[in-house]
PQR file of N, CA, C, O and H, with PARSE charges and radii, in Angstrom:
ATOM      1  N   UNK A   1     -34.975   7.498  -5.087 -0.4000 1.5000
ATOM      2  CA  UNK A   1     -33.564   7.252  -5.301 -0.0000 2.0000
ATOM      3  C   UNK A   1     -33.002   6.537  -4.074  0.5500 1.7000
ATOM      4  O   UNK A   1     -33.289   7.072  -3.003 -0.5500 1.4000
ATOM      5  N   UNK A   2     -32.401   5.647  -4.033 -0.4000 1.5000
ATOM      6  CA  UNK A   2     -31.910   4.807  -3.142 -0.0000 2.0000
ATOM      7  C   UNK A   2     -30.702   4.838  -3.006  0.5500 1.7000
ATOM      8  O   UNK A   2     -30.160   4.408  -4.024 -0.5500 1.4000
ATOM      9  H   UNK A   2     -32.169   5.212  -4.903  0.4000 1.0000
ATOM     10  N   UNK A   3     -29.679   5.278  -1.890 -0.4000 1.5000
ATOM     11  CA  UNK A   3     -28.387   5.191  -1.815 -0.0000 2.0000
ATOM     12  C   UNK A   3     -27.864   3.849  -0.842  0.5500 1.7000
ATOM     13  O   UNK A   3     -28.320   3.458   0.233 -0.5500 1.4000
ATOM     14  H   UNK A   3     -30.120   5.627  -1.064  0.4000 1.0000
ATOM     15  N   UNK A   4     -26.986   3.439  -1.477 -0.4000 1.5000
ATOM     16  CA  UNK A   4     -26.493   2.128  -0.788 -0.0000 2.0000
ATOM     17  C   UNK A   4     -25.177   2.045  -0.604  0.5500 1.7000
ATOM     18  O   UNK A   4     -24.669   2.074  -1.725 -0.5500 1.4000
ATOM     19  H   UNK A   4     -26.616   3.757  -2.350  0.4000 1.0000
ATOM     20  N   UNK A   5     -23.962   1.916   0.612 -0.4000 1.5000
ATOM     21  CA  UNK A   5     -23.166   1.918   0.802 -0.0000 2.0000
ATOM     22  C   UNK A   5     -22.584   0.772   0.942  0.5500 1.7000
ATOM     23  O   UNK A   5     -23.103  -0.076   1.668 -0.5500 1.4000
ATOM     24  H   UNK A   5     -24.375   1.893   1.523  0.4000 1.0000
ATOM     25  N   UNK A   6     -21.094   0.463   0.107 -0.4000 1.5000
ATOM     26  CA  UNK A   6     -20.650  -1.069   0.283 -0.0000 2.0000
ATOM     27  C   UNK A   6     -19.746  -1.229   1.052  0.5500 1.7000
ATOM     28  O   UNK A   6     -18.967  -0.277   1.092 -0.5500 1.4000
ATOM     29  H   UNK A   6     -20.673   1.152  -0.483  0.4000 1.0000
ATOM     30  N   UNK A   7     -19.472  -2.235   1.832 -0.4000 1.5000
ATOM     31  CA  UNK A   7     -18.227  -1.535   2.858 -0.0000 2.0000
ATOM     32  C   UNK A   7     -16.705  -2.326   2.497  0.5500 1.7000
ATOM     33  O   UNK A   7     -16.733  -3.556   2.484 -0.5500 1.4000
ATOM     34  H   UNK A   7     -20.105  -3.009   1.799  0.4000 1.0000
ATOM     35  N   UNK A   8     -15.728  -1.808   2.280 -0.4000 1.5000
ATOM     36  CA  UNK A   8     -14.791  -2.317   1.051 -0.0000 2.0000
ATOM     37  C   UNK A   8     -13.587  -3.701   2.256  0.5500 1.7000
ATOM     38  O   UNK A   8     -12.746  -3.500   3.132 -0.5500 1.4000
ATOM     39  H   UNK A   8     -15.705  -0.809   2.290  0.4000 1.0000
ATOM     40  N   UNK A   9     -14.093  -4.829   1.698 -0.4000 1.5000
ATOM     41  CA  UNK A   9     -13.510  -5.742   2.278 -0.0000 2.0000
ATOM     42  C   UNK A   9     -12.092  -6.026   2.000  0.5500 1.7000
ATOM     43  O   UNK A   9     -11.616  -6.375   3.081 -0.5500 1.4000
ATOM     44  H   UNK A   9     -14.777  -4.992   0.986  0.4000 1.0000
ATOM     45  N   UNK A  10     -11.073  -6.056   0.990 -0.4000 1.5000
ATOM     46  CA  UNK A  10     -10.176  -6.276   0.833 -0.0000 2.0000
ATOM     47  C   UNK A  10     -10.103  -5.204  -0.523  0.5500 1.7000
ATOM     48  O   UNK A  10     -10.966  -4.856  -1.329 -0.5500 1.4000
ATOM     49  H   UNK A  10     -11.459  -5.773   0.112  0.4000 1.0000
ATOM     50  N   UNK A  11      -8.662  -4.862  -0.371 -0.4000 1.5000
ATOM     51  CA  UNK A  11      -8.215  -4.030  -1.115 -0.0000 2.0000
ATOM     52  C   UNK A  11      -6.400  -3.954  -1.342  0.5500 1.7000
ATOM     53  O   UNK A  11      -5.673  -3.986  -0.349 -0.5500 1.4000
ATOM     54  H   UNK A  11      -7.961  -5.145   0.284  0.4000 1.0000
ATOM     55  N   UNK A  12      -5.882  -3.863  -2.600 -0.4000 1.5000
ATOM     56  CA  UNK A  12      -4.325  -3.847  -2.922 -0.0000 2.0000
ATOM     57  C   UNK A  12      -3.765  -2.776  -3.217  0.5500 1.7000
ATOM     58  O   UNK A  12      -4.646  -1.989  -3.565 -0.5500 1.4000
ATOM     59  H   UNK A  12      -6.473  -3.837  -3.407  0.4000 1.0000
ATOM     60  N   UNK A  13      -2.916  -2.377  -3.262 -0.4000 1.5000
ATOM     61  CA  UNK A  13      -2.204  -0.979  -3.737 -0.0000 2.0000
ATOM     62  C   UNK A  13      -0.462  -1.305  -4.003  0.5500 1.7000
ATOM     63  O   UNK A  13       0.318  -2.015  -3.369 -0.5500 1.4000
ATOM     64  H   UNK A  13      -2.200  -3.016  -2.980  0.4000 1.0000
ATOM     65  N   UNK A  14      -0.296  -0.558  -5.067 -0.4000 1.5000
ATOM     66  CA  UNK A  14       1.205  -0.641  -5.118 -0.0000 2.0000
ATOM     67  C   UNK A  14       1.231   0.184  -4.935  0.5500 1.7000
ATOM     68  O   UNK A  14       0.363   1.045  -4.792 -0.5500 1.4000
ATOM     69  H   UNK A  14      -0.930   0.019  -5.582  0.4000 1.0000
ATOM     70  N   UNK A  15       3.283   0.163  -4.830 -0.4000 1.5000
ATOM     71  CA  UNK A  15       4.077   1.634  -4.109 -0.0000 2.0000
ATOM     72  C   UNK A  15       5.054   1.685  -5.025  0.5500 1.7000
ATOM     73  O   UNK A  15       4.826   0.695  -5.720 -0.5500 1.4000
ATOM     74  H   UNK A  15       3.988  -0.537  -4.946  0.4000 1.0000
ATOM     75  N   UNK A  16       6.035   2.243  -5.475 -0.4000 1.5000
ATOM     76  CA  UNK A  16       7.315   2.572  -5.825 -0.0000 2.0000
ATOM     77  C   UNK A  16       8.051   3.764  -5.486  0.5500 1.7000
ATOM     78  O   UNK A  16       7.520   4.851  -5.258 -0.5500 1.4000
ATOM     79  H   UNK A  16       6.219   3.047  -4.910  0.4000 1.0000
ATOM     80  N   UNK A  17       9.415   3.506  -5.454 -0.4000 1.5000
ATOM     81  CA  UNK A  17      10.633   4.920  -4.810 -0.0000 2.0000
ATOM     82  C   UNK A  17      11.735   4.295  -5.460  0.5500 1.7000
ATOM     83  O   UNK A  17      11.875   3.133  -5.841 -0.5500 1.4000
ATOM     84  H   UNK A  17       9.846   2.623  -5.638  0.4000 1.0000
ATOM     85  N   UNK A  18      12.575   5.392  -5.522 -0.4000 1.5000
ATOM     86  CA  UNK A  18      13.708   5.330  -5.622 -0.0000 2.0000
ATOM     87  C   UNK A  18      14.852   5.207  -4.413  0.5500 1.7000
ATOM     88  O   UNK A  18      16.052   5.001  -4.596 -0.5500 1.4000
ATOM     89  H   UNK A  18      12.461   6.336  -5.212  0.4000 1.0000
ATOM     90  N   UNK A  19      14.150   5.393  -3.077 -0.4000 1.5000
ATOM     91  CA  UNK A  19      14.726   5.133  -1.911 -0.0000 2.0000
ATOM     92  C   UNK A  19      13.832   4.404  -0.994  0.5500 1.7000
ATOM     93  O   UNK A  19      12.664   4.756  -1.154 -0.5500 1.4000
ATOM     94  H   UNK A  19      13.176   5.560  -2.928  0.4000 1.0000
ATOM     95  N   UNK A  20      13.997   3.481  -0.063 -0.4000 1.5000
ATOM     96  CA  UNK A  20      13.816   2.972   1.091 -0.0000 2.0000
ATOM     97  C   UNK A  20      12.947   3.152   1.567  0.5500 1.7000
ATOM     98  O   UNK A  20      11.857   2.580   1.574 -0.5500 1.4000
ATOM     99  H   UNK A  20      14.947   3.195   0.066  0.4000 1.0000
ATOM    100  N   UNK A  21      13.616   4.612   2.384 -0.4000 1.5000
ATOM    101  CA  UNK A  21      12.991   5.447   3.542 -0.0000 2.0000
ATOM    102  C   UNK A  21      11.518   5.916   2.736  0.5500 1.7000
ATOM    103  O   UNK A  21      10.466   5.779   3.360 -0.5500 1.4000
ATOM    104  H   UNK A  21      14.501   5.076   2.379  0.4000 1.0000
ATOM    105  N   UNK A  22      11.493   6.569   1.087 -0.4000 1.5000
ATOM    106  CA  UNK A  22      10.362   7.758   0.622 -0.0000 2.0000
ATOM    107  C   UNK A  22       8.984   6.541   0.252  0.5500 1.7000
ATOM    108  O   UNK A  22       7.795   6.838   0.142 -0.5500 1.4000
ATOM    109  H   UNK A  22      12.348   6.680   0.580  0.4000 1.0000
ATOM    110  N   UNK A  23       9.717   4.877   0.087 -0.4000 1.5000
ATOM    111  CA  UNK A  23       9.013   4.190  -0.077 -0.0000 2.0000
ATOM    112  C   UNK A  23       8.136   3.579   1.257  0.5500 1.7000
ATOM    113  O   UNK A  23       7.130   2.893   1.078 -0.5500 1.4000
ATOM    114  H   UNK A  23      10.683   4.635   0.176  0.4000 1.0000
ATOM    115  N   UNK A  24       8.498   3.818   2.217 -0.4000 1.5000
ATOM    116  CA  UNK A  24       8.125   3.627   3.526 -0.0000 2.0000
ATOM    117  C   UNK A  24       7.394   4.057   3.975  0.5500 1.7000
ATOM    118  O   UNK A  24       6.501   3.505   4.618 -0.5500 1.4000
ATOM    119  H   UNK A  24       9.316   4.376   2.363  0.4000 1.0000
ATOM    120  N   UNK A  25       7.596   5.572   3.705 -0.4000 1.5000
ATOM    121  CA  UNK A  25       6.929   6.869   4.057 -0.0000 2.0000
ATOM    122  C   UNK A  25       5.589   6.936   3.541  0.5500 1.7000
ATOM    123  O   UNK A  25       4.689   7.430   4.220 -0.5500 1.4000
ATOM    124  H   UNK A  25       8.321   6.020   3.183  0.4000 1.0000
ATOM    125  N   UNK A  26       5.280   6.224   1.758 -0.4000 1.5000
ATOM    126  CA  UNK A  26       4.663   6.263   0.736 -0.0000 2.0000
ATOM    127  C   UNK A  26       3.476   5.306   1.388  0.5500 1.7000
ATOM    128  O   UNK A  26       2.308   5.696   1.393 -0.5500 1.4000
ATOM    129  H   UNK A  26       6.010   5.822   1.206  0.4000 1.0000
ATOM    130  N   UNK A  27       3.857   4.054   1.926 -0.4000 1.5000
ATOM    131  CA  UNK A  27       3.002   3.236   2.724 -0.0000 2.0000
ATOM    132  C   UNK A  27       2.671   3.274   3.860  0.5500 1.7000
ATOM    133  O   UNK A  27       1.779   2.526   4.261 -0.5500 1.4000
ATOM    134  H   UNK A  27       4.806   3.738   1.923  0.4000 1.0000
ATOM    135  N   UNK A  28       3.235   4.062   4.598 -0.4000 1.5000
ATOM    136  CA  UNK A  28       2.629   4.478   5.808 -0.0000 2.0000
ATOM    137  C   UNK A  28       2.017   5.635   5.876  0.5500 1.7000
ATOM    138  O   UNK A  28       1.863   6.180   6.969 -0.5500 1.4000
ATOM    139  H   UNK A  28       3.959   4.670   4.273  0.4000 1.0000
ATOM    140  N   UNK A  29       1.593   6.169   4.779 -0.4000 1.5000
ATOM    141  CA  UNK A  29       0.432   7.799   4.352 -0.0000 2.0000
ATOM    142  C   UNK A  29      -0.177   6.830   4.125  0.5500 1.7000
ATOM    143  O   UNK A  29      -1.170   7.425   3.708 -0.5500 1.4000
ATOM    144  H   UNK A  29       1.718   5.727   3.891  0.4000 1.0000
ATOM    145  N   UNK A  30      -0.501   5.579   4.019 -0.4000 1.5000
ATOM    146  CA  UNK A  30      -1.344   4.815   3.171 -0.0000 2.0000
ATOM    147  C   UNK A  30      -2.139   3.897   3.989  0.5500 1.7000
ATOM    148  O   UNK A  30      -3.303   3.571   3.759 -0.5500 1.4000
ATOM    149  H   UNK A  30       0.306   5.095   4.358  0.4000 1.0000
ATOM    150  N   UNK A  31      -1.232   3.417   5.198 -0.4000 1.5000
ATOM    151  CA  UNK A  31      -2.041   2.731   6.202 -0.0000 2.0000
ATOM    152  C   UNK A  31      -2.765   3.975   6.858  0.5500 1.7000
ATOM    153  O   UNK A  31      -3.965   4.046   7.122 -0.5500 1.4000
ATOM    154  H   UNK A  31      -0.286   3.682   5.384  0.4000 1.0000
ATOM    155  N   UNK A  32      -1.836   4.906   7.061 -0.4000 1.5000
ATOM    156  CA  UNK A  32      -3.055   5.911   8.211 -0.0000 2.0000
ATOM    157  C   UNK A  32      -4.409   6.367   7.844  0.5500 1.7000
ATOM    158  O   UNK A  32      -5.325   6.485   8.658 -0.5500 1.4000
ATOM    159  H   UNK A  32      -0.861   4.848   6.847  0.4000 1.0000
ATOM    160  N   UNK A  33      -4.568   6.822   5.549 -0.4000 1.5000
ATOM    161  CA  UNK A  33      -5.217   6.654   5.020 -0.0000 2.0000
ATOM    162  C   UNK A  33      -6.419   5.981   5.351  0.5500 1.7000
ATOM    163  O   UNK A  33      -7.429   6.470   5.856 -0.5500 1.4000
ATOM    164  H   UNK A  33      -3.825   6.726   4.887  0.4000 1.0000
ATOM    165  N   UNK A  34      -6.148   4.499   4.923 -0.4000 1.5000
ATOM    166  CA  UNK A  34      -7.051   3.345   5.204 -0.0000 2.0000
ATOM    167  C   UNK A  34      -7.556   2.606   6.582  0.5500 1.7000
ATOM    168  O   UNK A  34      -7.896   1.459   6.873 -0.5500 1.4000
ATOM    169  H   UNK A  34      -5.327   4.102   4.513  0.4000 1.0000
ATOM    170  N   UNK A  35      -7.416   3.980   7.352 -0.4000 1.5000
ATOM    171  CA  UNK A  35      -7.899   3.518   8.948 -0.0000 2.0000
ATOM    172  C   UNK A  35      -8.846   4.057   8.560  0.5500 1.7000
ATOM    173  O   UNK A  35      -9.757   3.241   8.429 -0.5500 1.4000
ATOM    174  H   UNK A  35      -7.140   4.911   7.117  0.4000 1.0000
ATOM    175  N   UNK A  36      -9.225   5.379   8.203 -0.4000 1.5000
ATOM    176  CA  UNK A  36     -10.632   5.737   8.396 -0.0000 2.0000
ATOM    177  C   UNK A  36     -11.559   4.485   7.466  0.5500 1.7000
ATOM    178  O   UNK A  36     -12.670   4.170   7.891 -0.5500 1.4000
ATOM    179  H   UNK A  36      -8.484   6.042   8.309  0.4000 1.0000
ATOM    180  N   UNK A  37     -11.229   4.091   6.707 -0.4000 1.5000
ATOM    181  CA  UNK A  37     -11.841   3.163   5.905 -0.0000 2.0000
ATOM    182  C   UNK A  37     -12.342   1.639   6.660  0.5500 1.7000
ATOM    183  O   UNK A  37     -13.063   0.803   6.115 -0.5500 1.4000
ATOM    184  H   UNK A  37     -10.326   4.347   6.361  0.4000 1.0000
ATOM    185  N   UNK A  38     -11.801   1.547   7.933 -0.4000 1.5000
ATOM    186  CA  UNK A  38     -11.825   0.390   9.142 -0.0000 2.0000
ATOM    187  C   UNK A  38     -10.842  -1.218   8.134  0.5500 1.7000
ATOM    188  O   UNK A  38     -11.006  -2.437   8.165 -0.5500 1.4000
ATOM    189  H   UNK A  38     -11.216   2.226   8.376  0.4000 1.0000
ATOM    190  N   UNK A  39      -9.742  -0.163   7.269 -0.4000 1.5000
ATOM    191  CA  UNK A  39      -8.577  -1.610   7.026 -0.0000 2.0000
ATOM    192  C   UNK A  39      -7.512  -1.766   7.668  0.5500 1.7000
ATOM    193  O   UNK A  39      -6.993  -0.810   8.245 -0.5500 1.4000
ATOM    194  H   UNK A  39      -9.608   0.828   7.244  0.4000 1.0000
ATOM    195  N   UNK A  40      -7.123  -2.668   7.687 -0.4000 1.5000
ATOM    196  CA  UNK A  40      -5.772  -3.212   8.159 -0.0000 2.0000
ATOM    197  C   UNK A  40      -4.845  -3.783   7.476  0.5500 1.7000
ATOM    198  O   UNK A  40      -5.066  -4.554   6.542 -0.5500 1.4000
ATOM    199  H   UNK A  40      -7.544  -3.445   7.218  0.4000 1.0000
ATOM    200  N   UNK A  41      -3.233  -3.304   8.067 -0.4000 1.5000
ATOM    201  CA  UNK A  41      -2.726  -4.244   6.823 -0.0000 2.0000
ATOM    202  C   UNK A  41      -2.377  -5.553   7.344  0.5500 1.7000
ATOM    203  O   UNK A  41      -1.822  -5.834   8.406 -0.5500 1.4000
ATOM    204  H   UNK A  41      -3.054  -2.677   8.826  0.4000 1.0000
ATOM    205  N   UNK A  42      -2.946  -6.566   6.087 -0.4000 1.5000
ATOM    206  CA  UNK A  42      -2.708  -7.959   6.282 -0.0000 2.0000
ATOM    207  C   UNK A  42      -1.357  -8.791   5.325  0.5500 1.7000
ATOM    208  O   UNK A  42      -1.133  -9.986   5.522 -0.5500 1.4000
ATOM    209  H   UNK A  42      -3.397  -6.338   5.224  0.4000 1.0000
ATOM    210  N   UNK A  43      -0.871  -8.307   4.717 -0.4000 1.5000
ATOM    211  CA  UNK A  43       0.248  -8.469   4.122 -0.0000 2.0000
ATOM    212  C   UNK A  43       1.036  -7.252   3.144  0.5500 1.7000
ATOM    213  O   UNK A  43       0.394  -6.540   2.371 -0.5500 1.4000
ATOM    214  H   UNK A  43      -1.053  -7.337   4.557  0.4000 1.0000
ATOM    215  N   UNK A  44       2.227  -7.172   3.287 -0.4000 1.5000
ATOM    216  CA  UNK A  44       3.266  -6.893   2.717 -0.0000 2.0000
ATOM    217  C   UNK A  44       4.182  -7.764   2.155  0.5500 1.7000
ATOM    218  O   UNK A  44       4.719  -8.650   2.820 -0.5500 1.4000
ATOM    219  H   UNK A  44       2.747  -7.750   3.915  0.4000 1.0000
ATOM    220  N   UNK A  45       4.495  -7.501   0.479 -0.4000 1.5000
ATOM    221  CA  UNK A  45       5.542  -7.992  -0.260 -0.0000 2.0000
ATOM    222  C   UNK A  45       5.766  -7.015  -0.814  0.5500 1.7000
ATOM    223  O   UNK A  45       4.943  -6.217  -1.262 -0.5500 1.4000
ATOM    224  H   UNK A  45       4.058  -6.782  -0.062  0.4000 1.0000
ATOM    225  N   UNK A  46       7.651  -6.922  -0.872 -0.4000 1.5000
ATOM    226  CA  UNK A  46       8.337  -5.821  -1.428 -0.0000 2.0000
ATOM    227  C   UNK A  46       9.627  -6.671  -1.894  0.5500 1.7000
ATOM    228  O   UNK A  46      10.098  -7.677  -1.365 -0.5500 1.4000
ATOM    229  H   UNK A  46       8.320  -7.570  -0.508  0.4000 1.0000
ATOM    230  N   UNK A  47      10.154  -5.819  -3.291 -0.4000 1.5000
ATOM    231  CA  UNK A  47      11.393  -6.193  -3.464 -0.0000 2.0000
ATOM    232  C   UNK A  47      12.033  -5.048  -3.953  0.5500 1.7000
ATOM    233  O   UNK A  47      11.512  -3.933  -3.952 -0.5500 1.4000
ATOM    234  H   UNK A  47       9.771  -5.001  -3.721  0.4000 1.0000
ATOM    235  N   UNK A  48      13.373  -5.356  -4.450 -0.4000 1.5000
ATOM    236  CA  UNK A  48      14.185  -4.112  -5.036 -0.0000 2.0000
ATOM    237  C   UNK A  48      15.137  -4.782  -6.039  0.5500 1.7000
ATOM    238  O   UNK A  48      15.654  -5.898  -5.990 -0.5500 1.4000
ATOM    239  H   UNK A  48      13.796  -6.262  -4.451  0.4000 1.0000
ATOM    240  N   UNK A  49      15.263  -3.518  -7.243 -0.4000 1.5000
ATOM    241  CA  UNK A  49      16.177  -4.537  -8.370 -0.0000 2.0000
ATOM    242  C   UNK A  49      16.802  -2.904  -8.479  0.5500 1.7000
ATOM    243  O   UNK A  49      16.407  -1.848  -7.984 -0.5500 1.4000
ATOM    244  H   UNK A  49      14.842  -2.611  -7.283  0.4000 1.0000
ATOM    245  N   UNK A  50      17.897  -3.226  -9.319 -0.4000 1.5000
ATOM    246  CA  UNK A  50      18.939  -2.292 -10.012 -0.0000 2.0000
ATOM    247  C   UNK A  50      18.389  -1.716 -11.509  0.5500 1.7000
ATOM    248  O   UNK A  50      18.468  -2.529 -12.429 -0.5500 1.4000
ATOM    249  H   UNK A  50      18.218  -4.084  -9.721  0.4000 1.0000
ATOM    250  N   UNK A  51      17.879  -0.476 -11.802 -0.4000 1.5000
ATOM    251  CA  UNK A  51      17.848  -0.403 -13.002 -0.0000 2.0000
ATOM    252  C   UNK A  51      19.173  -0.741 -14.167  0.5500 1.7000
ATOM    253  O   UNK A  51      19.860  -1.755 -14.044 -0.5500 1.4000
ATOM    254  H   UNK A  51      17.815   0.185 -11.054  0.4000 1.0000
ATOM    255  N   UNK A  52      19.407   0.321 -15.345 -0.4000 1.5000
ATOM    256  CA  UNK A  52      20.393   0.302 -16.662 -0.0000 2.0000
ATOM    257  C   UNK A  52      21.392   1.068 -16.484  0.5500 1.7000
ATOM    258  O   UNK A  52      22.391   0.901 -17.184 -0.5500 1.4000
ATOM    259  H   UNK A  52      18.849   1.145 -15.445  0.4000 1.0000
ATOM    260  N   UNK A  53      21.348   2.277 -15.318 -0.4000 1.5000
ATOM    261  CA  UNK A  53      22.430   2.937 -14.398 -0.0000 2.0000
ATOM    262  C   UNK A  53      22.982   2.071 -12.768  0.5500 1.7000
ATOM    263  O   UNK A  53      23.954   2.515 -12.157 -0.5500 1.4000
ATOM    264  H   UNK A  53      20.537   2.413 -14.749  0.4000 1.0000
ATOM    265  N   UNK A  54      22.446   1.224 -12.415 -0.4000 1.5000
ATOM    266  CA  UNK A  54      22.940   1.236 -10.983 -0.0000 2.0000
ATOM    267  C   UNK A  54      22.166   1.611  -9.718  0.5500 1.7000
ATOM    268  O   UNK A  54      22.419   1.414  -8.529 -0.5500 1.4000
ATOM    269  H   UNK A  54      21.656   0.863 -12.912  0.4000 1.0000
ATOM    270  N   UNK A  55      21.062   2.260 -10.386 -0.4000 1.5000
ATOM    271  CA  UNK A  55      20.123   2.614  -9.280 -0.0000 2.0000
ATOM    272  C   UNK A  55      19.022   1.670  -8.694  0.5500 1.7000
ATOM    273  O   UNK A  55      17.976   1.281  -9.212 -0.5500 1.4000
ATOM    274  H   UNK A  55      20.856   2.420 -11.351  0.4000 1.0000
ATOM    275  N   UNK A  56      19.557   1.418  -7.474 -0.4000 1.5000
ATOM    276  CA  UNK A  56      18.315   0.393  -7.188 -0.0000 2.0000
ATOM    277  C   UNK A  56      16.939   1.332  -6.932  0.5500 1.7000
ATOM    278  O   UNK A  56      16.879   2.460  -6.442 -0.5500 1.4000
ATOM    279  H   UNK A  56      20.407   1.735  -7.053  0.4000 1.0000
ATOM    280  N   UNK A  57      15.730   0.375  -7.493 -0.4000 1.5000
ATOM    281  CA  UNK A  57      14.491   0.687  -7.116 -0.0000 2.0000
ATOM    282  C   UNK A  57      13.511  -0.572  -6.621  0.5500 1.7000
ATOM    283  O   UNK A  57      13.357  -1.737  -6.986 -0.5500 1.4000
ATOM    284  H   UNK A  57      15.778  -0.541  -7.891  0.4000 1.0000
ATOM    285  N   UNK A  58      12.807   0.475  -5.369 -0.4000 1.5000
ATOM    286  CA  UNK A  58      12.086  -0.167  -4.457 -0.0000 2.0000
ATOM    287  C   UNK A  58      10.977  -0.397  -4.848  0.5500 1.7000
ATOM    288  O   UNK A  58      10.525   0.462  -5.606 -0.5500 1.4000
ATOM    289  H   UNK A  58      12.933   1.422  -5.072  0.4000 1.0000
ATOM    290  N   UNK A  59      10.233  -1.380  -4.590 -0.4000 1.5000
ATOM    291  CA  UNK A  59       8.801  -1.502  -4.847 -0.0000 2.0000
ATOM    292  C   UNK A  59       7.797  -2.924  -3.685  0.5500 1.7000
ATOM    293  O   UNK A  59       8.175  -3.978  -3.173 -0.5500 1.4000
ATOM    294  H   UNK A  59      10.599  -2.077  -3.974  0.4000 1.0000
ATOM    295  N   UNK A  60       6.461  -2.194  -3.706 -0.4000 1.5000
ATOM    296  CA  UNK A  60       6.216  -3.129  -2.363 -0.0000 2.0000
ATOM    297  C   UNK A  60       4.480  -3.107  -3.407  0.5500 1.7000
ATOM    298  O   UNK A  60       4.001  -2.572  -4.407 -0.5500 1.4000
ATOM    299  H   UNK A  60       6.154  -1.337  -4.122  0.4000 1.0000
ATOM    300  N   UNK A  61       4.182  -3.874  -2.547 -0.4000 1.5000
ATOM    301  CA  UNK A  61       2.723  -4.390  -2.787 -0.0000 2.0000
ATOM    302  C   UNK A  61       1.849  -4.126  -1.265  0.5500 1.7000
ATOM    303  O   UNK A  61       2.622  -3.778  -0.373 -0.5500 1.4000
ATOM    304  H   UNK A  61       4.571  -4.308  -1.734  0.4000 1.0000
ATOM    305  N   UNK A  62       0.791  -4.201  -0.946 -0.4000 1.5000
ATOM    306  CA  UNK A  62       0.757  -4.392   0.526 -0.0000 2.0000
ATOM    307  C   UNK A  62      -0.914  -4.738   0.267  0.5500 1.7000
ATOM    308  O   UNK A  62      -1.336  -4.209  -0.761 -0.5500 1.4000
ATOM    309  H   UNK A  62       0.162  -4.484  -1.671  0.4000 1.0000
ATOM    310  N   UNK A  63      -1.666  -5.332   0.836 -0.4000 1.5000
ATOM    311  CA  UNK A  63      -2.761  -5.714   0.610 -0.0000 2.0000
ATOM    312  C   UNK A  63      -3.503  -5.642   2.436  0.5500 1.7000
ATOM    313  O   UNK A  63      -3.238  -5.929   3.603 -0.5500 1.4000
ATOM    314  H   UNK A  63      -1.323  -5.761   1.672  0.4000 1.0000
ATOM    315  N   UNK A  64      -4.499  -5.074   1.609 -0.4000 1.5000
ATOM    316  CA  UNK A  64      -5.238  -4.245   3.059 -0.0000 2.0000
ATOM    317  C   UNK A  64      -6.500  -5.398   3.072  0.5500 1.7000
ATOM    318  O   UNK A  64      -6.805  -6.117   2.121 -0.5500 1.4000
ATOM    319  H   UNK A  64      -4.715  -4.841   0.660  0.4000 1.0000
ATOM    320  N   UNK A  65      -7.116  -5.373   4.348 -0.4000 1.5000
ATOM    321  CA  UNK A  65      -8.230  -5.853   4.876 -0.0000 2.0000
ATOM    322  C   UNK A  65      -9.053  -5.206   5.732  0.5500 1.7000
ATOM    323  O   UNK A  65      -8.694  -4.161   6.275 -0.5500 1.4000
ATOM    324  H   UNK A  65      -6.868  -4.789   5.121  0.4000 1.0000
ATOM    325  N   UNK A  66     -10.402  -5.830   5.972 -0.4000 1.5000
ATOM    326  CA  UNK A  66     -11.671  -5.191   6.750 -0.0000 2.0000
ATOM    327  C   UNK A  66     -11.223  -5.949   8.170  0.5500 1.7000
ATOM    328  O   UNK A  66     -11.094  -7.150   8.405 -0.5500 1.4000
ATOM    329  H   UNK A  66     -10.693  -6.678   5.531  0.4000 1.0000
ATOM    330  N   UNK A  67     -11.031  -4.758   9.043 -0.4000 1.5000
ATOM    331  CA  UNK A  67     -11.058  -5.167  10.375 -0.0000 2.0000
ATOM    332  C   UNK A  67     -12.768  -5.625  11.108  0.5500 1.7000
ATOM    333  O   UNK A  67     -13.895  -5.139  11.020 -0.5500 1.4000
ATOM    334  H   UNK A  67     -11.136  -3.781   8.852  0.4000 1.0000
ATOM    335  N   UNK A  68     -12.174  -6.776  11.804 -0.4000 1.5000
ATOM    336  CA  UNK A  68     -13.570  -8.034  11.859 -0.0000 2.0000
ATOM    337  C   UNK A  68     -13.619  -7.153  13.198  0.5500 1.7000
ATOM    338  O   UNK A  68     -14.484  -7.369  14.047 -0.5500 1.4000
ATOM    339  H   UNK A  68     -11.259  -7.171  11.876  0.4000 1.0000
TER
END
């Protein structure tokens, strides 16, 4: 039996909140996460819209990489 380990070069994740700050919070459990994994983050895109009440909601993208 042969075990083989791949070592994960790029990787994406979404986020969503209903606030700011819990969406922030949500991605930064997420970078500290993906240190043991040896990623980094190499980009962030986020925006925010208003739902059918008034409530804005947050949402981000952030796309991780293999530290060289």
């Amino acid at each position: 039996m042969a075990f083989e380990l791949d070592r994960i070069e790029d990787k994406i994740e979404f986020f969503e909140a209903d606030r700011l700050e819990a969406l922030e919070k949500k991605i930064n459990d997420q970078i500290e996460a993906n240190k043991t994994l040896l990623l980094r983050v190499a980009s962030v895109s986020h925006q925010m819209q208003f739902d059918a009440d008034g409530r804005p909601h947050y949402s981000a993208v952030v796309h991780f990489t293999a530290q060289k």
